[in-house]
Residue, then its C-alpha position, 0 to 999 in steps of 0.5 A: x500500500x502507498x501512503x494517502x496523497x494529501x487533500x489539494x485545494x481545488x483549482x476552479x476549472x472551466x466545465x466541459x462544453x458538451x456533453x461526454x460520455x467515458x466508457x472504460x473498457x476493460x477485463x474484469x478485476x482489473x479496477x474499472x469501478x476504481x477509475x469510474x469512482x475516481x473520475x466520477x469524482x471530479x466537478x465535472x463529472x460523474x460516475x455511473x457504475x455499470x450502467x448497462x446493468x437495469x437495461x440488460x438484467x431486467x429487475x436490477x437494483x438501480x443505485x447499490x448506495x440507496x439499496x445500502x440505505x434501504x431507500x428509494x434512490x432520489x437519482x435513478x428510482x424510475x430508471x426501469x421504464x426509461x427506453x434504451x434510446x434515452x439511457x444517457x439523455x435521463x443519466x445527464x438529466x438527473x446528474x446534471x453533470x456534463x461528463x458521465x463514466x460508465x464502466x459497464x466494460x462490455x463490447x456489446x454494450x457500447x456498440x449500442x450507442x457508437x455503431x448503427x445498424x449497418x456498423x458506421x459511426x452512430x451520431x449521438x447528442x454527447x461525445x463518445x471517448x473510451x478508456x482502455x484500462x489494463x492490470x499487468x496481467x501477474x496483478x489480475x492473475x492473482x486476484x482470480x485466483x483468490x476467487x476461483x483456480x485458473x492455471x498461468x497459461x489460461x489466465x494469458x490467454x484470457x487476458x489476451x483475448x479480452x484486451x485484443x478484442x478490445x484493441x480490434x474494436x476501438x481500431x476498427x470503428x476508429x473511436x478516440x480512446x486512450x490506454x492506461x495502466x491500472x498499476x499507474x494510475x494507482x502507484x504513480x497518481x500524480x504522473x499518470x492522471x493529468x494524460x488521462x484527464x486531459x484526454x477526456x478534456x478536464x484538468x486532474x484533481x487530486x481530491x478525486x483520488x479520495x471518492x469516498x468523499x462524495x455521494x455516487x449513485x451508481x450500479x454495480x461494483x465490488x471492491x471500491x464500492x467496499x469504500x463506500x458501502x461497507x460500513x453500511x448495514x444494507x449493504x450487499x457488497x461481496x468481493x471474494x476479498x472482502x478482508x483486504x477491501x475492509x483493511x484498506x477502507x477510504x484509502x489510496x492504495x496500490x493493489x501489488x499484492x501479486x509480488x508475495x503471492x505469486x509462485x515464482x515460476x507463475x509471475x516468471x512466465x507471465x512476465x515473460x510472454x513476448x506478448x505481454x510487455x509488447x502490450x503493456 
């Protein structure tokens, strides 16, 4: 774990002139709900969660915070009978941010809103950008299998095949993306935000960093919405890691835990893999 960065003062920015929505793509476990929370953080922005989730899954829970306070969510309690053409028109609505985060992380449901039928570029009334986010593959290795056994050899080919096909996507449809390294923006913060922030067209503030410190109605989540809905009695969250989460509750942290728990040989071949380091 790295020591909390310091509170800054935030500098007063000019808002986002149109409206944007940021879809983070990534595998899972590889801290999508980190960096939705993060950047959902800023003046400008707000985090969705995996917004997908009441669109697709009929009867999903709309907001995990107000399902932790057994309430109604004053946001998104009607969000069951808005039609999919209108999911980002209602979240701008409602949020009254002009930057929205989703990292819902499935292909298929980005392809909604930036393909048309036919696979041209869909016209919508906000802009679309994407970030592609990584975990050096030893870090996710380990956190699968602290929730199921999977052998080096499956876990490259897993980790390959879901960030080619990402990379082929955003290629193909020529989207404007950007890739980031989950371990820099969690170990190297201050280096490794201001380019992402600037991609997404607003400065970086430090005091994002701290998410707990705002309300986030947003859908889905594990292990960083721990920070937020842990020590709520309603609250639902089960990351198959929950001591750690629970340890390092409303702290900045870099999640290198895979340097002690890997066996040698396993963090040697997926370290080695040509691959790999030419990817990352």
């Amino acid at each position: 774990a790295i020591p909390v960065m310091p509170v800054m003062p935030v500098v007063p920015i000019v808002p986002i002139a149109k409206r944007t929505v940021v879809f983070i793509l990534s595998e899972r476990q590889s801290g999508s709900t980190w960096l939705s929370y993060v950047l959902g953080s800023h003046a400008s922005a707000s985090h969705l969660g995996e917004y997908r989730r009441p669109f697709t899954m009929p009867g999903h829970v709309a907001c995990r915070l107000c399902e932790a306070r057994s309430q109604s969510c004053p946001i998104f309690h009607d969000i069951h009978s808005i039609p999919l053409e209108r999911a980002f028109d209602y979240a701008f609505e409602r949020l009254g941010s002009n930057c929205l985060i989703d990292c819902s992380k499935q292909l298929s449901w980005i392809s909604r809103f930036a393909l048309g039928e036919n696979g041209e570029p869909r016209e919508n009334n906000f802009d679309l950008k994407v970030v592609h986010l990584l975990r050096d593959p030893r870090g996710w290795f380990a956190s699968q299998l602290r929730r199921s056994p999977l052998a080096a050899v499956d876990a490259i080919a897993t980790w390959q095949n879901t960030n080619r096909q990402i990379s082929h996507f955003l290629q193909q449809h020529r989207l404007r993306a950007l890739r980031v390294l989950y371990d820099d923006l969690t170990g190297r913060p201050a280096d490794a935000f201001p380019r992402l922030c600037d991609f997404l067209g607003f400065d970086f503030q430090p005091a994002a960093l701290h998410y707990w410190n705002k309300e986030h109605h947003g859908l889905g989540g594990n292990g960083a919405a721990f920070n937020l809905l842990g020590s709520l009695p309603q609250a639902k969250v089960t990351t198959g890691d929950d001591a750690f989460y629970q340890q390092q509750s409303q702290q900045m942290f870099c999640d290198d835990r895979w340097r002690s728990e890997l066996q040698s040989s396993d963090a040697d071949f997926l370290g080695q893999d040509h691959w790999l380091a030419e990817f990352l």
